[in-house]
C-alpha positions in Angstrom: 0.0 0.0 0.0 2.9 2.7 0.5 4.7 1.2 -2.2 4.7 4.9 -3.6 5.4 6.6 -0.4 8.6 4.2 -0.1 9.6 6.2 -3.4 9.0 9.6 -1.8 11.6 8.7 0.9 13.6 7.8 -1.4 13.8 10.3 -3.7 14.3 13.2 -1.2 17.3 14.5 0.4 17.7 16.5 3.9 16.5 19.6 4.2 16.8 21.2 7.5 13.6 22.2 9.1 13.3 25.1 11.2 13.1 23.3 15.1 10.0 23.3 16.8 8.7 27.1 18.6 5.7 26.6 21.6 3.4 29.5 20.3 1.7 28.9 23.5 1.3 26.2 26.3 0.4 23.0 24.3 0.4 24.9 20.8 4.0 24.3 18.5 4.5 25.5 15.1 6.7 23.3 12.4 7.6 25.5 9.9 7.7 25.1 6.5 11.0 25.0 5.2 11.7 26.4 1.7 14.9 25.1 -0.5 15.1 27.0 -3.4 14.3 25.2 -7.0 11.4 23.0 -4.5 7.9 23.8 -3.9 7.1 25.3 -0.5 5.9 23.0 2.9 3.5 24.3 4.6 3.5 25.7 8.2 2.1 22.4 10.6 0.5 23.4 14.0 0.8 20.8 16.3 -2.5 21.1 19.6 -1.7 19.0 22.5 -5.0 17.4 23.6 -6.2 14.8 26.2 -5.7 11.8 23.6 -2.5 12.9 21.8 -1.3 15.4 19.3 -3.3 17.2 16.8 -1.4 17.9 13.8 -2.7 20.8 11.3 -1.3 20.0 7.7 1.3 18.0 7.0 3.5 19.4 4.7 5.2 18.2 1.3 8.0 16.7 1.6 9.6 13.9 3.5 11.7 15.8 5.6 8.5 17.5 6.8 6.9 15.0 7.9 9.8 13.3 9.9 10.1 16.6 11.5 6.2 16.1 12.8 6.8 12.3 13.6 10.7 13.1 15.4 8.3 15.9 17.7 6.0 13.6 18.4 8.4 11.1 19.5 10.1 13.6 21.8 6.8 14.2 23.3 6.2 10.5 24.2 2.6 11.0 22.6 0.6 9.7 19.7 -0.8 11.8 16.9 -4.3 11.1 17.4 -5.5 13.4 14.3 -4.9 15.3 11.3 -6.5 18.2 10.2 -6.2 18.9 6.4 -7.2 23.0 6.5 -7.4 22.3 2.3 -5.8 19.9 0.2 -3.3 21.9 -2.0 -0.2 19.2 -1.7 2.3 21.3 0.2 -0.4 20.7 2.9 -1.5 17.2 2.8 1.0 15.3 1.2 2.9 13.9 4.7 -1.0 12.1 5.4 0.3 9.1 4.1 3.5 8.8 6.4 2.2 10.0 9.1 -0.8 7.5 8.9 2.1 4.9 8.5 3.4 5.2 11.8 0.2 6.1 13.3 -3.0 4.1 12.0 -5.4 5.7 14.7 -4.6 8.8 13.3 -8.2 10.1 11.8 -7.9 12.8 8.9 -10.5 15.8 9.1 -10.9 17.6 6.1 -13.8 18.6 3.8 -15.0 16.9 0.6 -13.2 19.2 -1.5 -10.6 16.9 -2.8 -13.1 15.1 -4.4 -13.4 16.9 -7.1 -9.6 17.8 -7.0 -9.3 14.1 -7.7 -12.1 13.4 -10.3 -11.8 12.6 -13.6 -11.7 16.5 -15.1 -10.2 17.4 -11.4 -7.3 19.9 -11.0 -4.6 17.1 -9.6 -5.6 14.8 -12.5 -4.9 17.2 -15.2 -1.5 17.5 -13.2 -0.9 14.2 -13.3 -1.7 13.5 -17.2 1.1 16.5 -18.0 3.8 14.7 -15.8 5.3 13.2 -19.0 5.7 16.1 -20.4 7.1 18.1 -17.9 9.8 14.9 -17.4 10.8 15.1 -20.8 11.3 18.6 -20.9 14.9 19.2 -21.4 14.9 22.6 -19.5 14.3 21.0 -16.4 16.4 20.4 -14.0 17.0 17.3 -11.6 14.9 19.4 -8.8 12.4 20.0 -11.0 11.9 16.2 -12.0 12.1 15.2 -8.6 9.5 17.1 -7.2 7.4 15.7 -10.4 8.3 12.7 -8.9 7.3 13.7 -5.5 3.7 14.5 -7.3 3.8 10.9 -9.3 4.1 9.5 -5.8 1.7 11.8 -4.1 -1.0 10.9 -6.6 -0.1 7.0 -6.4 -1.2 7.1 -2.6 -4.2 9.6 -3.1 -6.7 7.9 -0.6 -4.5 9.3 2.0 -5.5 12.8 1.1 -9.2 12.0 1.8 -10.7 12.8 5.0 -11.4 9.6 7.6 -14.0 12.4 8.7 -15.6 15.0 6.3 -16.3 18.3 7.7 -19.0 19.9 6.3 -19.8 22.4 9.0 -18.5 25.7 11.3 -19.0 24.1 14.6 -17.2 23.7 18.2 -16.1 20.1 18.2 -13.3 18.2 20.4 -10.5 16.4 17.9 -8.0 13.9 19.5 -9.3 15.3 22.9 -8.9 19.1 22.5 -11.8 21.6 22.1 -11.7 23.4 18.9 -13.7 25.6 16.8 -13.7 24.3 13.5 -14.7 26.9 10.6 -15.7 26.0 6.9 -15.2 28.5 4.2 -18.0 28.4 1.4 -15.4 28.2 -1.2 -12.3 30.6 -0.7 -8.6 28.9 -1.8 -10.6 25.8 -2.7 -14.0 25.0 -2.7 -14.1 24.3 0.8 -11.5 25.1 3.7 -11.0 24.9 7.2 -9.8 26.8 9.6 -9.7 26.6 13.4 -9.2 28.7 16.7 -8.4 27.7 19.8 -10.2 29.6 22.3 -8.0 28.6 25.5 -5.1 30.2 23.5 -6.6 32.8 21.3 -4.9 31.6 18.2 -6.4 31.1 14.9 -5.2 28.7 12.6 -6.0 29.7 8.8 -3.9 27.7 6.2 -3.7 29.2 3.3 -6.7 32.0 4.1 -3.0 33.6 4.7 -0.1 33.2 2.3 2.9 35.7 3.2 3.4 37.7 1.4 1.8 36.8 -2.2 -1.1 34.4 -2.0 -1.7 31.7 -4.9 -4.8 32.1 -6.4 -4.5 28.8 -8.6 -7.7 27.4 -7.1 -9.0 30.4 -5.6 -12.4 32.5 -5.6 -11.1 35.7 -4.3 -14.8 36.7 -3.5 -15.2 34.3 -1.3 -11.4 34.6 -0.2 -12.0 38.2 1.1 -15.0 37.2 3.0 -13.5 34.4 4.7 -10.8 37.2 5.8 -13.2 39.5 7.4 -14.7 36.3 9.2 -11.6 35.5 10.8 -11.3 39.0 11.9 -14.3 38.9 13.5 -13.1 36.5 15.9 -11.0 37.4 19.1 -8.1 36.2 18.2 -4.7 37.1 19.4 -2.2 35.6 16.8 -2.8 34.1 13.5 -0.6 31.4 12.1 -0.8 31.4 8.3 -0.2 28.5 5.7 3.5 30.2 4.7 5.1 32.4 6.6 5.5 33.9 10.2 2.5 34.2 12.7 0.5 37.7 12.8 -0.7 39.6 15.6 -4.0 41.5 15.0 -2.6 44.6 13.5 -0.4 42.4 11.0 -3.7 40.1 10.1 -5.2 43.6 9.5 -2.5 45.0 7.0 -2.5 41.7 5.0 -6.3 41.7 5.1 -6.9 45.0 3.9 -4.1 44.8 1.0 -5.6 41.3 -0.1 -9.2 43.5 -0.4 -7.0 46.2 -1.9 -5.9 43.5 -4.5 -9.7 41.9 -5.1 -10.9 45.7 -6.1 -8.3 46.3 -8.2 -8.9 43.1 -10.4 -12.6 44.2 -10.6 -11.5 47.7 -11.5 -9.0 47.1 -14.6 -6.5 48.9 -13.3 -3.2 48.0 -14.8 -1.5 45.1 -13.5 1.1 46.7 -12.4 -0.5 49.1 -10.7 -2.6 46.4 -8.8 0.9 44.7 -7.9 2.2 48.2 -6.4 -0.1 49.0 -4.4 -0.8 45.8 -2.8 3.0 46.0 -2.4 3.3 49.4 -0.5 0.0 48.2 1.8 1.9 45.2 2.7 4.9 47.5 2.8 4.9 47.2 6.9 4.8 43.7 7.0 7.7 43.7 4.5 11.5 43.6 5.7 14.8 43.2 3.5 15.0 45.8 0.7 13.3 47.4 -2.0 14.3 44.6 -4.3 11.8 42.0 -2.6 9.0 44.7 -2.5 9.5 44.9 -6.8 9.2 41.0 -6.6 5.8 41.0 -4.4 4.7 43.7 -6.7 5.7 41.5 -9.5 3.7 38.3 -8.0 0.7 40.1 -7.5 0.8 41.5 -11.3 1.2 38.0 -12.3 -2.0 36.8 -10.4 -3.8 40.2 -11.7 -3.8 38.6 -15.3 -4.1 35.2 -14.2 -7.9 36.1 -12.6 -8.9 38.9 -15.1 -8.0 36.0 -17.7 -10.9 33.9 -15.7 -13.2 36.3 -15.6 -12.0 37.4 -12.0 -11.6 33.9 -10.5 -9.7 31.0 -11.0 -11.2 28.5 -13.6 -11.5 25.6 -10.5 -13.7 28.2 -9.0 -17.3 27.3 -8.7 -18.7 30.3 -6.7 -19.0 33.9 -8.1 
């Protein structure tokens, strides 16, 4: 059965994760790490509840994942659940080995890898190119392994579907820990999940928050923006975002209000450009190193400008309005 995942191991070579940080008493964060030429990880939050560990999103790579299994064994405690927040790859992918060492382990998600995975899906038009992109000569031996990685991914796909499908907001206890679970109406994907953790104030939004350009490959922006003003209607204290560094309030605020900045400006027809610089210089607080990485945000954003106006202001996966 993880004949493919066997292939995964072996393909990958060590990358070093960022160690474990408490965020609060029984709340870690597990970084993901990036290595240029490789598709991101995401972040993992790992809850401490009465029946084990709670692990949010499991990353890509190998290297991920043993960095979630090697802090659970320095715990001493199972992983009695994973929580899928959506089921983009460099979020679920680990499911498999992580199920390996621990079969208790029940994966929440939604439903929305369903259609991901169906016949006109967005992973199986991924996986029909794979030959092509192998026998591209421009690639390099990164880029075929992480095609690879995919190949693999896809081989073991019933362990990115949920053990439990979540089809509600509701407060609910997973692997022993009371948690409010939140269900977008389609946002990055058709349907995602968030949660926050009332005893510690932080909200937990996968890729509701990607620092500092989001990918809109799947996206409804709509939607997207809405789900953002939801989350800030909540009390919480620090958000932890699918890539990069947690927020506090004020930075949610900055990155909410540019990616509403962004949304209007696609409607508008303002100029790409312009769309990509001014989302830049909002974000501009949140922003360190120099000007140079400010032109490359600005540069993203463009990018993702065309890519939506192209699609009549949404991504084509996009069911909603």
């Amino acid at each position: 059965m993880l004949a493919a995942l066997a292939v995964v191991a072996a393909l990958q070579g060590a990358v070093e994760v960022p160690p474990p940080r408490e965020l609060a008493p029984g709340v870690h964060l597990i970084a993901g790490a990036r290595d240029p030429g490789r598709g991101p990880d995401g972040n993992t939050i790992v809850f401490e509840g009465r029946d084990g560990l709670v692990v949010v999103d499991t990353g890509r790579h190998v290297w991920h994942s043993d960095a979630i299994l090697s802090f659970a064994q320095a715990r001493a405690r199972p992983i009695a659940a994973i929580v899928n927040t959506h089921w983009h790859l460099d979020h679920s992918s680990g499911n498999g080995r992580i199920k390996a060492a621990f079969p208790q382990a029940r994966v929440y998600a939604s439903n929305a890898i369903d259609r991901a995975l169906a016949e006109s899906g967005f992973l199986t038009r991924d996986l029909a190119q794979t030959g092509v992109y192998l026998a591209d000569p421009s690639l390099t031996e990164t880029d075929k392994e992480e095609v690879r990685i995919f190949i693999a991914t896809m081989g073991e796909r019933d362990t990115l579907r949920p053990d439990v499908a979540v089809f509600r907001s509701e407060r609910r206890r997973i692997g022993g820990r009371r948690l409010d679970v939140r269900v977008t109406d389609g946002a990055v994907t058709d349907a995602d999940i968030w949660l926050y953790d009332r005893r510690t104030r932080i909200a937990v939004l996968g890729d509701l928050v990607v620092f500092p350009v989001p990918y809109f490959e799947t996206a409804c922006p709509n939607r997207w923006r809405a789900a953002l003003d939801e989350v800030w209607a909540t009390p919480f204290e620090l958000a932890v975002p699918g890539h990069g560094e947690p927020m506090t309030r004020d930075q949610f605020n900055v990155y909410r209000t540019a990616f509403g900045g962004l949304v209007d400006c696609v409607h508008a027809g303002a100029i790409a450009e312009s769309c990509g610089e001014s989302y830049s210089q909002t974000l501009a607080p949140l922003l360190t190193g120099d000007e140079a990485r400010r032109q490359r945000v600005a540069a993203g954003v463009a990018y993702y400008v065309g890519f939506l106006r192209e699609n009549g202001g949404k991504s084509p996966d996009c069911l909603a309005s």
